[in-house]
VOGU-3710 file (C-alpha; in Angstrom, 3 decimals, decimal comma):
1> xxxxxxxxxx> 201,835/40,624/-139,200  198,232/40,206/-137,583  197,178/41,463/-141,353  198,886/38,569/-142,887  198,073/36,120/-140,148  194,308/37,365/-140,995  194,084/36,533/-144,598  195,734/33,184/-144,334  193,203/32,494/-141,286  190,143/33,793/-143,638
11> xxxxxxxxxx> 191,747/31,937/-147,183  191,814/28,358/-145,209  188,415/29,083/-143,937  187,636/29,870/-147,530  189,342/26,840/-148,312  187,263/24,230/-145,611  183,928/25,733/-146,645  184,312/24,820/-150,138  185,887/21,455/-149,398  182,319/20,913/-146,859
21> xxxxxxxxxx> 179,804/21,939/-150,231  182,208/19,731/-152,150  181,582/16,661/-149,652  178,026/17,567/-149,150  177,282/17,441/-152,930  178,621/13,890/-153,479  176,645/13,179/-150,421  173,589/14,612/-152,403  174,076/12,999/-155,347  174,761/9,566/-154,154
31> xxxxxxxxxx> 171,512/9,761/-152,159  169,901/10,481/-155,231  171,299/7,933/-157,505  171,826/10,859/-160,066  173,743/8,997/-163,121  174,443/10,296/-166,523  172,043/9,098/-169,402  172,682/7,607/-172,986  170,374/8,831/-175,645  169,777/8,421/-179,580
41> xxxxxxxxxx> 171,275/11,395/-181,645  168,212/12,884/-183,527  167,655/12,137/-187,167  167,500/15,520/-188,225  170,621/16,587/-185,725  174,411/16,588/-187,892  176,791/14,855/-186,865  179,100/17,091/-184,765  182,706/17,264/-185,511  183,245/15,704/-181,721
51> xxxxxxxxxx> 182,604/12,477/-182,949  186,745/12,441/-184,211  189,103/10,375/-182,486  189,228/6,734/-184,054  189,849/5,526/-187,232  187,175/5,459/-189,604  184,721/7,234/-187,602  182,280/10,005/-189,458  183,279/13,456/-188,432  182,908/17,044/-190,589
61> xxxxxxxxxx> 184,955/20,218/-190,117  187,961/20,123/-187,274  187,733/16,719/-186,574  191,778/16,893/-186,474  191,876/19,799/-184,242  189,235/18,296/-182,111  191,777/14,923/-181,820  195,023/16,756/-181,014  193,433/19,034/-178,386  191,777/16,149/-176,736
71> xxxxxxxxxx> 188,180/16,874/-177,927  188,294/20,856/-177,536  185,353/21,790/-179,657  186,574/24,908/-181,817  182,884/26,479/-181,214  183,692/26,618/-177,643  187,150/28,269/-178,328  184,819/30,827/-180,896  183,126/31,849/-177,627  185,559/32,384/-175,227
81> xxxxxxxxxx> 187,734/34,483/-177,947  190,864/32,296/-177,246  193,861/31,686/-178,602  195,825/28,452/-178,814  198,385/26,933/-176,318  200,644/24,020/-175,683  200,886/22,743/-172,367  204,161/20,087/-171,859  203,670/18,020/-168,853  206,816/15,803/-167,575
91> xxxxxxxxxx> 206,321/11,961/-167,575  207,666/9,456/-165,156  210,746/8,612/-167,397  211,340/12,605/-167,489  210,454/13,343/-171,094  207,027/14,665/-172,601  203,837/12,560/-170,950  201,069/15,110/-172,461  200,503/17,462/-175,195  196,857/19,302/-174,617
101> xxxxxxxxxx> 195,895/22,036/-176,696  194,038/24,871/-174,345  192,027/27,903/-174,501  192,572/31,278/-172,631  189,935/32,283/-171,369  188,879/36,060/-171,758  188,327/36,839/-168,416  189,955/35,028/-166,186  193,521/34,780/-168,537  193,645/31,023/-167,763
111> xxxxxxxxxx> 194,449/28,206/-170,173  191,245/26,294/-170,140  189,567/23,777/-172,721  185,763/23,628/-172,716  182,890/21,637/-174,895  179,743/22,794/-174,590  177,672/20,653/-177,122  173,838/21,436/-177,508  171,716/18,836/-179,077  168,525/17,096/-179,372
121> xxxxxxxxxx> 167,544/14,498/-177,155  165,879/11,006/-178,283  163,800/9,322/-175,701  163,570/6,289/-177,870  165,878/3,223/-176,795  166,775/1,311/-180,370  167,456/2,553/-183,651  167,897/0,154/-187,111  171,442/1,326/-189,002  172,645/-0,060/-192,060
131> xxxxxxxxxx> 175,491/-1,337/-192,502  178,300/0,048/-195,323  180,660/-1,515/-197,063  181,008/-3,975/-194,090  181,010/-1,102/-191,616  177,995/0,131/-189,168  178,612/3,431/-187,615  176,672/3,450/-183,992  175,919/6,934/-183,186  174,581/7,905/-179,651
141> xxxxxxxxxx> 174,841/10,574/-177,078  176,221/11,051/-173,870  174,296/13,150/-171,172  175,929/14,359/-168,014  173,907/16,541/-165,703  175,068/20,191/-164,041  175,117/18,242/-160,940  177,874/15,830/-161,818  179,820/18,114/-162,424  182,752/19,857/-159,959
151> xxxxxxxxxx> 185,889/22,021/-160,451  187,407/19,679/-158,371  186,106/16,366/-159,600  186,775/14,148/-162,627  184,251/12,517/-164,332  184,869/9,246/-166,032  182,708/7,634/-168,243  183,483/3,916/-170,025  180,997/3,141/-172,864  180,654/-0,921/-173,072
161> xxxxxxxxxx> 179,351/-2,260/-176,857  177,928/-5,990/-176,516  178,213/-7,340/-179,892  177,568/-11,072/-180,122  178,793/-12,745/-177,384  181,536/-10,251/-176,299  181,354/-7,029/-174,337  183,647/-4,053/-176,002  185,743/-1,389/-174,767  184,968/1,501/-176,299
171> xxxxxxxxxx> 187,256/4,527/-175,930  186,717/6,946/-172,893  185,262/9,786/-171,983  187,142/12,081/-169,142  185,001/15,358/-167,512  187,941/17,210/-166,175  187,420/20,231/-163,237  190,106/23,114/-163,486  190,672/22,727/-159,998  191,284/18,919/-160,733
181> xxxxxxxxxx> 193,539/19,718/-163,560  195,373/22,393/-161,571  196,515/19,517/-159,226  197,344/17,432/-161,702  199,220/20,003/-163,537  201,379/20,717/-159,973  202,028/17,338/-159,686  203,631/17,397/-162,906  206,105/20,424/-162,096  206,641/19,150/-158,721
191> xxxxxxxxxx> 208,293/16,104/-160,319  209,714/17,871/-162,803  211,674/20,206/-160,154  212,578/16,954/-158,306  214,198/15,378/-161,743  216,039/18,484/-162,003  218,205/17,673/-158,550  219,370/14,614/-160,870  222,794/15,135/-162,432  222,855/13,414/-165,876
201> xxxxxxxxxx> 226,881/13,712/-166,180  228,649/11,641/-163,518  232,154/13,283/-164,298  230,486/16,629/-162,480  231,267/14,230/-159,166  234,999/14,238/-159,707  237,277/16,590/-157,921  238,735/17,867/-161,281  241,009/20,449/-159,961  242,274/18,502/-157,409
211> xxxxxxxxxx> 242,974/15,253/-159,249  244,875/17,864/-161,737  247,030/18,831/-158,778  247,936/15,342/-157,942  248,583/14,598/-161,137  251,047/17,576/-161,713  252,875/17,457/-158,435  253,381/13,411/-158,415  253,332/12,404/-162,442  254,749/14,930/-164,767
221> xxxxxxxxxx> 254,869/12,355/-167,274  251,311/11,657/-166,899  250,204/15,362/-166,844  252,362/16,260/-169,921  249,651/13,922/-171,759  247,422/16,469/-171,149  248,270/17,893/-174,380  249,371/14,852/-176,234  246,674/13,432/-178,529  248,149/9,914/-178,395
231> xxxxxxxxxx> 246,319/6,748/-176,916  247,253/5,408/-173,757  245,344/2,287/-173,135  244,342/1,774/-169,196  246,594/-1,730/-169,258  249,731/1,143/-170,349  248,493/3,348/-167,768  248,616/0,976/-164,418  251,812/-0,740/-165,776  253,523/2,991/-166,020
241> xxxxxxxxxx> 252,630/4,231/-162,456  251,002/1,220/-160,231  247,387/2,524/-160,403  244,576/2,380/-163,534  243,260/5,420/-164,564  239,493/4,372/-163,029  241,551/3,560/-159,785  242,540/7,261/-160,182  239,606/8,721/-160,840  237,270/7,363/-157,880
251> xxxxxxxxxx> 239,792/8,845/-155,815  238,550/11,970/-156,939  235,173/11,339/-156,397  232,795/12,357/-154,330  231,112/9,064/-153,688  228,808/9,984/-150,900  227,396/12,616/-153,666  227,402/10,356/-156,467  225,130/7,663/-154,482  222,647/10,312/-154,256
261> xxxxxxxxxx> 222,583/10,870/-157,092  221,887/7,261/-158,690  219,331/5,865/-155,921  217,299/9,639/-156,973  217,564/7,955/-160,638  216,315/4,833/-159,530  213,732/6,544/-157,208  212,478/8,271/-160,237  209,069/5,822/-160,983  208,028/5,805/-157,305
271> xxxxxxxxxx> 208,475/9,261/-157,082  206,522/10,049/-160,025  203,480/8,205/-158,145  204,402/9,763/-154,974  204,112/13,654/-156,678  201,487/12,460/-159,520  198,907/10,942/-157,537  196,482/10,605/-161,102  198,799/10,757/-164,483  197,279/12,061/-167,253
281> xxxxxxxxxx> 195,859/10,191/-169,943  196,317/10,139/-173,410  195,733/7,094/-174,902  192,332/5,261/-174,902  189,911/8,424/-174,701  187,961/9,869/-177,042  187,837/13,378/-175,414  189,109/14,965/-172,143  187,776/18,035/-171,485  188,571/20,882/-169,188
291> xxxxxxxxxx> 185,455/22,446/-167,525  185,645/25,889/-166,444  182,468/26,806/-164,711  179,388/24,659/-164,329  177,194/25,706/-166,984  174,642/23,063/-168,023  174,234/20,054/-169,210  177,069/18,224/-171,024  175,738/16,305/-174,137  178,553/14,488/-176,466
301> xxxxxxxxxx> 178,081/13,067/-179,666  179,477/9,727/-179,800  180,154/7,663/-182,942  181,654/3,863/-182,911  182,487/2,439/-186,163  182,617/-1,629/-186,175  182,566/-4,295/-188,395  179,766/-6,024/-189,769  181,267/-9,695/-188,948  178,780/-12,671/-189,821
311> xxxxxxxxxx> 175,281/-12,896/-187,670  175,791/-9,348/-186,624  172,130/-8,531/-185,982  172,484/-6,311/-183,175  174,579/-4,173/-180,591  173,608/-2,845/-177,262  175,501/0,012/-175,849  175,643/0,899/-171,848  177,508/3,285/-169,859  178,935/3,541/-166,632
321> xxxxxxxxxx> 181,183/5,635/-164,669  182,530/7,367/-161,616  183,570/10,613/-160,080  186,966/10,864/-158,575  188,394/13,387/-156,964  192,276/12,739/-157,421  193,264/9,362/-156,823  189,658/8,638/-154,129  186,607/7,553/-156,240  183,859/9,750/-154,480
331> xxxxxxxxxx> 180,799/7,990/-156,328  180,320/5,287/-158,506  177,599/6,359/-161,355  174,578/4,100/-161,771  174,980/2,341/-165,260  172,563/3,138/-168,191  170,052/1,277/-169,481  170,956/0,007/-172,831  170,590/1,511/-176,098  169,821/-1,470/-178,889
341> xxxxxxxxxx> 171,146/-1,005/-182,147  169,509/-3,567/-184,816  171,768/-3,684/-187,829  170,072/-3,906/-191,332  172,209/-5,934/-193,997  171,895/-6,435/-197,325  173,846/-9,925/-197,220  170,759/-11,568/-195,607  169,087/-11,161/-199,000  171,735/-13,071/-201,227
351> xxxxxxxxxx> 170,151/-15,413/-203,168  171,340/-18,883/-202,110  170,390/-21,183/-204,533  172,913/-23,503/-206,105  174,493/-22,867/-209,286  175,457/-25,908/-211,587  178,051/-26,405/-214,610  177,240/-28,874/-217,640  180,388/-31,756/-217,432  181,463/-33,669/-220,204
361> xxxxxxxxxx> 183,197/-36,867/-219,033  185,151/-38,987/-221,407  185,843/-42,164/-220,511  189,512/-42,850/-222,472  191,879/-40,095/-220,881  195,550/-39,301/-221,768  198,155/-37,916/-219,689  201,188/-37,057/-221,070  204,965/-36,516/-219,504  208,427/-35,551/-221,279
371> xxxxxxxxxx> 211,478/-36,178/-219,445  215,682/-35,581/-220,341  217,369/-38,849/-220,646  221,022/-39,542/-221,035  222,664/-42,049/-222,569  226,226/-43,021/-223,292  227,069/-41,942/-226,775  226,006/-44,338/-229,350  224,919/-46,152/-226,760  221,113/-47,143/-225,650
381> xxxxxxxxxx> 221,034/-48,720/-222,135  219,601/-46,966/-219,729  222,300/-45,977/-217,059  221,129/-44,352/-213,922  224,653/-42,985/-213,303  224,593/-40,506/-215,839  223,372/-36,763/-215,546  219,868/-36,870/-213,846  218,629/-40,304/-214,797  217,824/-41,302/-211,493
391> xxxxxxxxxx> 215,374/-38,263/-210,511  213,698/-38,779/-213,805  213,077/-42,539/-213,707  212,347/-41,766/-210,254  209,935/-39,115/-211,578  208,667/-41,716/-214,104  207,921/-44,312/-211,858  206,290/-42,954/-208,923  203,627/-41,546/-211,952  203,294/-45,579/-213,133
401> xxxxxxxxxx> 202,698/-46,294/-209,145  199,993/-43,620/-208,772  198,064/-44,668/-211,905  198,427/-48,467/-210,823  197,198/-47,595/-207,480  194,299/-44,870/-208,631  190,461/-45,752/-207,817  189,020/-43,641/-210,341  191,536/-44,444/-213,586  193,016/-48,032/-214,956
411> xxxxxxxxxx> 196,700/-47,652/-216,757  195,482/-49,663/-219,832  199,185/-48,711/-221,897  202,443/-46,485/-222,002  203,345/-45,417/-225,067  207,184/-44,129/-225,382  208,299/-41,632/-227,591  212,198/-40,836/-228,169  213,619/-37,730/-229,805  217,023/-37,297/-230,986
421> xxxxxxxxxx> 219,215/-34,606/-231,977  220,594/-33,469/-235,593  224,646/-34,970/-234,984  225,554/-37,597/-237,360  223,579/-39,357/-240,177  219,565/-38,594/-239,778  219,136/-42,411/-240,541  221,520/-43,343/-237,536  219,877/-41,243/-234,810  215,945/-42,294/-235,811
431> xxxxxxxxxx> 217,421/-46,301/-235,110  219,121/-45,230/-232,252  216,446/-43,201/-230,868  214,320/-46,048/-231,303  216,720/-48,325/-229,146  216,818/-46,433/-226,591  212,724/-46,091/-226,352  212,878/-50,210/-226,579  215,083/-49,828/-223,662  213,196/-47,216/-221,360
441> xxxxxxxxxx> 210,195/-49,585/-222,280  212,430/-52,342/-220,866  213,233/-50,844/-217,526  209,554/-49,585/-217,457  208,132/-53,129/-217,585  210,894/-54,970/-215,147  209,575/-51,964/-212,654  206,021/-52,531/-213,223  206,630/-56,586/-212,389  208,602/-55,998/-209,326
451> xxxxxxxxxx> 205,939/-53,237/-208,114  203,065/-55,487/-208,909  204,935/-58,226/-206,903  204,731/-56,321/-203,937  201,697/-55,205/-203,897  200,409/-59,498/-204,464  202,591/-59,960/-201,166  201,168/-57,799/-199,610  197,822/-58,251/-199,691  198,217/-62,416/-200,275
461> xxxxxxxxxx> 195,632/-64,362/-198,723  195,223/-67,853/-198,327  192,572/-70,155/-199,527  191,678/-73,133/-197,401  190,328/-76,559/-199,590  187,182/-78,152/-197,928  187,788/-81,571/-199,150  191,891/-81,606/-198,465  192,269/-79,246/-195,948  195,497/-77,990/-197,821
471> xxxxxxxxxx> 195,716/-74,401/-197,960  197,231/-72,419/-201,250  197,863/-68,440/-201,472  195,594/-66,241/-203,431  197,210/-64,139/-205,645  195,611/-61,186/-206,988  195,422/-60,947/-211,118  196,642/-57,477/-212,610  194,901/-56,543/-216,490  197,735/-56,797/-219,102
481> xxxxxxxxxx> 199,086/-53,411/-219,385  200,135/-52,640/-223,476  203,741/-51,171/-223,410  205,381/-49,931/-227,258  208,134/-47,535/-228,133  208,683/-45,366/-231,196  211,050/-43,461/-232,437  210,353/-40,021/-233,134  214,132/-39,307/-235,014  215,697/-35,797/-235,116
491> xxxxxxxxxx> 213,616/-33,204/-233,135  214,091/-30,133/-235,463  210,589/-28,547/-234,676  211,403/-28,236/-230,958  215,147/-26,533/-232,145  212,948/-24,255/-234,033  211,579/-23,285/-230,947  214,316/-22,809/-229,156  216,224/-20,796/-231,077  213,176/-18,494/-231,788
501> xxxxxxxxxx> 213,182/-18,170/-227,675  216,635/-17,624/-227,118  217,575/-14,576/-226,360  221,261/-14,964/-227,050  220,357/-16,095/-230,478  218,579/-13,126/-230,934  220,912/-10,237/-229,751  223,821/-11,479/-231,626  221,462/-11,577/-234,863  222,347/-15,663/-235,079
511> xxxxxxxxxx> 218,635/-16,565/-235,366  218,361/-14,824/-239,266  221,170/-17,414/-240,317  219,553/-20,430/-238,425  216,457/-19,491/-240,141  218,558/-19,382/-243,774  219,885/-23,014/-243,078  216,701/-24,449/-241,700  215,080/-24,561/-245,239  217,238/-26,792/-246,587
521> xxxxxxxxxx> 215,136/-30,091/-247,016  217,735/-32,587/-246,410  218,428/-33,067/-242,775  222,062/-34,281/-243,010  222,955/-31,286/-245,463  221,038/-28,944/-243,248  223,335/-30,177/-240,001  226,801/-29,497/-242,232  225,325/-26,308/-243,263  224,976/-24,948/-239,926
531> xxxxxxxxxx> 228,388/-26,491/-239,039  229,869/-23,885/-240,840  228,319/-20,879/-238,506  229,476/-18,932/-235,544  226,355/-20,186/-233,315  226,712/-23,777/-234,200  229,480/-24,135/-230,821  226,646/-22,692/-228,874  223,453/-24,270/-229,962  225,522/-27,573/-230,175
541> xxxxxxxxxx> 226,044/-27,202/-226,441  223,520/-25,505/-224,822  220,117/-26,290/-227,231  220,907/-30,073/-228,917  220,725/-31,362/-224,941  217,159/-30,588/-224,619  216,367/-32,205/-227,945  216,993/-35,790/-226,725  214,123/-35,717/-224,592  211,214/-38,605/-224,451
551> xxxxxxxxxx> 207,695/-38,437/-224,075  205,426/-40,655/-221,848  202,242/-41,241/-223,116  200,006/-42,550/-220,542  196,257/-44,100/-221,779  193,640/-44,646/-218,882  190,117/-45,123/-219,090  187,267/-44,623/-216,163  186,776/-47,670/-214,308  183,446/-48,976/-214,269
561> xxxxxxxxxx> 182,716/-46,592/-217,237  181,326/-48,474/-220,479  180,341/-45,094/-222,612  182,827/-42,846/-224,148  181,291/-40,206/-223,457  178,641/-39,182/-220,068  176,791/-35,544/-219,612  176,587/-34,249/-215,867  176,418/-31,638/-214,238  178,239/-30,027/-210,949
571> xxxxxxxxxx> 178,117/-26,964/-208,523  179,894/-23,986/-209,885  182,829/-23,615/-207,227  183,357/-20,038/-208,548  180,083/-18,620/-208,301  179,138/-20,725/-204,995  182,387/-19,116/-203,476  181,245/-15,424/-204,419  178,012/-15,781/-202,269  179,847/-17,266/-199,273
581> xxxxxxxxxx> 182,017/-14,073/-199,139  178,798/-11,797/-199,445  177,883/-14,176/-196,503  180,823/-13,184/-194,789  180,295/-9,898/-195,820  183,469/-9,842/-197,511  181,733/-7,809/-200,596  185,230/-6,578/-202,698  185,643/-10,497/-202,960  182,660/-11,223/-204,082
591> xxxxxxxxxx> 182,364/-8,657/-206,651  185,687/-10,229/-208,002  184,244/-13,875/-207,887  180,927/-13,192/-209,095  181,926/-10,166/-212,126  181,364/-12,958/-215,107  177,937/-13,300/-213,785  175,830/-10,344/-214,085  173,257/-11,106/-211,674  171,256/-10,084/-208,784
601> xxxxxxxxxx> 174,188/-11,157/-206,758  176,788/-9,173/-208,131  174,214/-6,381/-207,893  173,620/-6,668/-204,496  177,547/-6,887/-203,602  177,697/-3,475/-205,592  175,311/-1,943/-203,211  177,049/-2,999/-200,333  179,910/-1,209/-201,755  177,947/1,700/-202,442
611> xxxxxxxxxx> 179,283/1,577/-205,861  175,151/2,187/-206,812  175,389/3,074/-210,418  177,392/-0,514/-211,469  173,920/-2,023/-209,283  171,639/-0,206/-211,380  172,270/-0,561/-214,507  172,201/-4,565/-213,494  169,144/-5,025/-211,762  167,793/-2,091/-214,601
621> xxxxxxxxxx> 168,792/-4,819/-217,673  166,789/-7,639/-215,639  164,571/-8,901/-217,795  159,850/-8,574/-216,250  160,353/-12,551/-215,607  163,377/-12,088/-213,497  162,043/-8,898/-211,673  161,711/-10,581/-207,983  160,887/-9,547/-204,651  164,207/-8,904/-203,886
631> xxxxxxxxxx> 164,817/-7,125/-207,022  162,070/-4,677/-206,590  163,341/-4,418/-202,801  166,930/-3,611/-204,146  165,713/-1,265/-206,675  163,469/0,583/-204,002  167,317/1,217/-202,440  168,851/2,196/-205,491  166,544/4,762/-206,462  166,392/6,037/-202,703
641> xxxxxxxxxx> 170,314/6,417/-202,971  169,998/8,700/-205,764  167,026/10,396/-204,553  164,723/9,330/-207,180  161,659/8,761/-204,408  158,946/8,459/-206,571  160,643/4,939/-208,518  161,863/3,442/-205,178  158,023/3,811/-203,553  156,606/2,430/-206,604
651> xxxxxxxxxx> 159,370/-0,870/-206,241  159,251/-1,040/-202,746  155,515/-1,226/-202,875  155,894/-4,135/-205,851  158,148/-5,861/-203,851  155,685/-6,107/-200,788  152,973/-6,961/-203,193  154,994/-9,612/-204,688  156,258/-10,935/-200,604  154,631/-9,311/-198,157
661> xxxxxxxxxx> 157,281/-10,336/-195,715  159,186/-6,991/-197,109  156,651/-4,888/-195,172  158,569/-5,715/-192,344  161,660/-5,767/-193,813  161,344/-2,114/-195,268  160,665/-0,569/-191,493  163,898/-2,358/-190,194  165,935/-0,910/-192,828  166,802/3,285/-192,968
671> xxxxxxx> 166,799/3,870/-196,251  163,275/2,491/-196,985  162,049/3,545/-193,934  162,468/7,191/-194,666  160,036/6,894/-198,141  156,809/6,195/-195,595  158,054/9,506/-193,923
//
């Protein structure tokens, strides 16, 4: 007993002497202001396959294992000779919270993750990227010193981007202790051994042997349905024996256990907090890892992918953090100085300059309409009752109101044409088609009176006589408007048409014998020929309708306009629109706006796309007079991209020659910085 009593004595002493270093290190490090530190990733470094974990970032070789384990590095795994592991951890709603992939360690047998990532640190604080196919990858590195770090602490880092005028969120980093973990881990079990006291099945509260009893002693009837598969419904039940069948059943029940049981389920979120003082996290991180021993410095690679959005000239990146240790933030970590990112774009070279189209403008313009009118047969009065006359005239006058009231065109006449179909005598239906134009021109004119009218009352005026003092209303004077109808007769080149379009005609093999009986000169014999046919019924009903249609034939000419004819010129919308979207850096837009014009625009879109060879052979075909600046300055990049160094110094160096402005331009961007290296 005095054994026992000695080793518990000696393990708490243990226990408080660590817990004293533990205090007396924060105590150290906040005097000292120690912080973590933000640094460039050298050029010559690789990008390490930590960088995973969102979408569209660069990463090379386990960049999916890295992301399911959390950011376990599979180097670190290498080392410790480990073997994977799945650890389940209970959320507040009792199902799976966390899924971490671990390491055992060799030695100890524990289930650990570690990263341990060595690389080269850049004192310099701004870097020039370019910027691909609308995307700029910012790489940096995180650097946390041996003395931040703690088996019992957690380290949390936030990385802030300031692009433009707002301040980004960029995905976390956690520096986890395995003493930290370990708490967090019995936390988890705790509350999952409390969930387990929760009965999911409330029937496991009802006294099932004794409500059989009951049943069998005082209801025979009732118990013999024990066996009987028929359906009793609850109303049946009470109206049989004076009591429901829920009435029974909480009888049964052990209520004083079955209120228990439902304030534990809805005690189940506070006690989650209670037992899980710091949850887990697994959303919004980029890596949590597990630190076993303290072994270093920890350096991350860190990549952010973003989007090259308009006036995107720059990004600064900062860090801060804090070290917890559970739930109590022990120190809050000085934040880093910035690291400036200057973004190098190829859409600030698009060439700007307007690009015009040659106009002809006539000054006589026609505008022509066809719509279905019906009339009564042998009749040519134009009835708004029948079929769809209304919507058409409706159609057809609010076009003779638009013209009348247009700034730009004068109506100067309306020319009617009527069509009619093949039924009865040719001779007949050419008069009668020609009535019935007089009469549409009829109705047209009485419309184009009373419209007129209104507009005079509306915008009457009244002129006062000096001498007299009597006043008279100024009316305003319309130009004549030339109105004429003709008749147009039997419309057999649009039934051509039809029938060569109708599909019905076709599968039942009806348009061969239409075709036989359309070259019969005469029109009348023609019509009696294809009386005698089986698609006559048909085409009579469903094609000779859209044969009686008219045309409107509106003439305008250019007011203020005395030539026929006037040359200008205006700005090509299309091409105009192609550089605005390699202004908004919207470059697959552009390349599909400005494709008809092989240019040093659709060239530099290309590049932007990386798509270097279509570039090439553009800004290759340019003829010495058209070999710019920023042509030599976009060849210099072409030939860099396909490692051709000796052709992109000798442009890059014409291009500076040509604009010496390009000097500068040249050390802001990468790829032309690395020929003076």
């Amino acid at each position: 007993m005095k054994q026992t009593l000695s080793i518990i004595i000696l393990c708490l002493g243990v226990v408080a002497l660590y817990s004293c270093a533990t205090a007396r290190k924060a105590k150290y490090i906040e005097k000292q202001q120690i912080g973590a530190m933000l640094s460039l990733v050298s050029d010559e470094e690789p990008q390490e396959a930590s960088s995973a974990g969102c979408d569209g970032e660069r990463g090379s070789g386990g960049d999916e294992d890295a992301r399911d384990a959390g950011g376990v590095n599979s180097e670190a795994q290498d080392e410790t000779n480990s073997v994977s592991q799945t650890i389940e951890i209970e959320g507040e709603d009792g199902g799976q919270a966390y899924l971490m992939t671990a390491v055992k360690d060799a030695e100890s047998g524990e289930m650990v993750a570690s990263e341990t990532l060595n690389a080269a640190v850049v004192t310099s604080r701004f870097r020039n990227v370019a910027e691909r196919h609308g995307k700029v990858d910012i790489s940096f590195q995180i650097i946390v010193p041996e003395t931040l770090k703690d088996s019992k602490w957690q380290v949390r880092f936030q990385p802030l981007m300031r692009v433009l005028e707002d301040t980004l969120r960029l995905d976390s980093i956690l520096i986890t202790g395995r003493d930290y973990r370990r708490a967090q881990l019995r936390g988890y079990e705790r509350y999952r051994n409390w969930l387990e006291r929760i009965v999911d099945d409330p029937s496991r509260f009802i006294d099932k042997a004794q409500l059989e009893i009951f049943v069998q002693r005082n209801i025979p009837e009732l118990y013999a349905m024990k066996r009987d598969s028929s359906f009793v419904s609850d109303e049946t039940f009470a109206s049989i024996y004076g009591v429901t069948e829920r009435e029974a059943v909480e009888h049964y029940t052990n209520k004083i256990a079955l209120g228990l049981n439902n304030r534990r389920i809805a005690a189940k979120e506070k006690m989650f907090r209670k037992f899980v003082k710091v949850p887990i996290k697994t959303e919004g991180l980029r890596l949590d890892t597990l630190i076993q021993t303290v072994n270093g410095d920890f350096v991350y690679n860190y990549v952010q992918t973003i989007t090259a959005v308009p006036r995107l000239r720059k990004a600064d990146v900062i860090l801060s953090g804090a070290i917890f240790e559970q739930d109590k933030r022990l120190y809050t970590i000085p934040q880093t100085e910035p690291l400036t990112f200057y973004i190098s774009s190829l859409s600030t070279l698009v060439d700007e300059e307007e690009r015009y189209l040659t106009q002809v403008i006539e000054r006589r313009v026609e505008a022509v309409e066809s719509h279905y009118i019906e009339f009564a047969p042998s009749k040519s009065i134009v009835d708004l009752s029948l079929g769809s006359n209304a919507q058409e005239m409706s159609k057809v006058k609010k076009t003779v109101a638009s013209i009348i009231g247009d700034e730009v065109f004068a109506l100067d006449s309306i020319v009617v044409a009527a069509y009619a179909s093949p039924e009865g005598r040719e001779s007949y239906n050419r008069s009668l088609s020609a009535k019935r134009g007089e009469s549409i021109i009829s109705y047209i004119k009485g419309y184009i009176a009373a419209y007129r009218d209104s507009l005079s009352r509306a915008d009457e005026s009244y002129d006062i006589d000096i001498e007299t003092g009597k006043a008279s209303i100024a009316k305003t004077a319309y130009a004549e408007i030339d109105l004429s109808s003709h008749s147009e007769g039997e419309n057999w080149n649009y039934l051509d048409c039809l029938v060569e379009n109708d599909s019905l005609m076709l599968s039942k093999g009806w348009t061969q014998a239409y075709k036989k009986a359309s070259g019969i000169r005469n029109a009348d014999a023609r019509e009696e020929s294809m009386k005698k046919e089986a698609y006559y019924p048909y085409m009579k009903k469903y094609l000779y309708p859209r044969l009686r249609k008219v045309d409107f034939v509106f003439n305008l000419h250019r007011k203020g306009m005395v030539k026929d004819t006037i040359h200008t010129t205006m700005i090509d919308s299309v091409y105009m629109a192609g550089v605005q979207a390699i202004r908004l850096r919207d470059y697959e837009r552009a390349v599909a706006l400005l494709t008809p014009y092989k240019g040093f625009n659709l060239a530099l879109a290309y590049l932007s796309l990386d798509r270097n060879a279509s570039a090439r052979e553009i800004l290759e075909s340019l003829t010495p007079d058209k070999r710019t600046a920023a042509v030599n300055y976009l060849l210099a990049i072409v030939y860099s991209r396909f490692g051709e160094k000796a052709k992109a110094q000798k442009h890059y160096l014409d291009a500076c020659r040509m604009n010496p402005s390009y000097k500068h331009r040249g050390n802001l961007d990468p790829e032309i910085y690395i020929l003076n290296n």
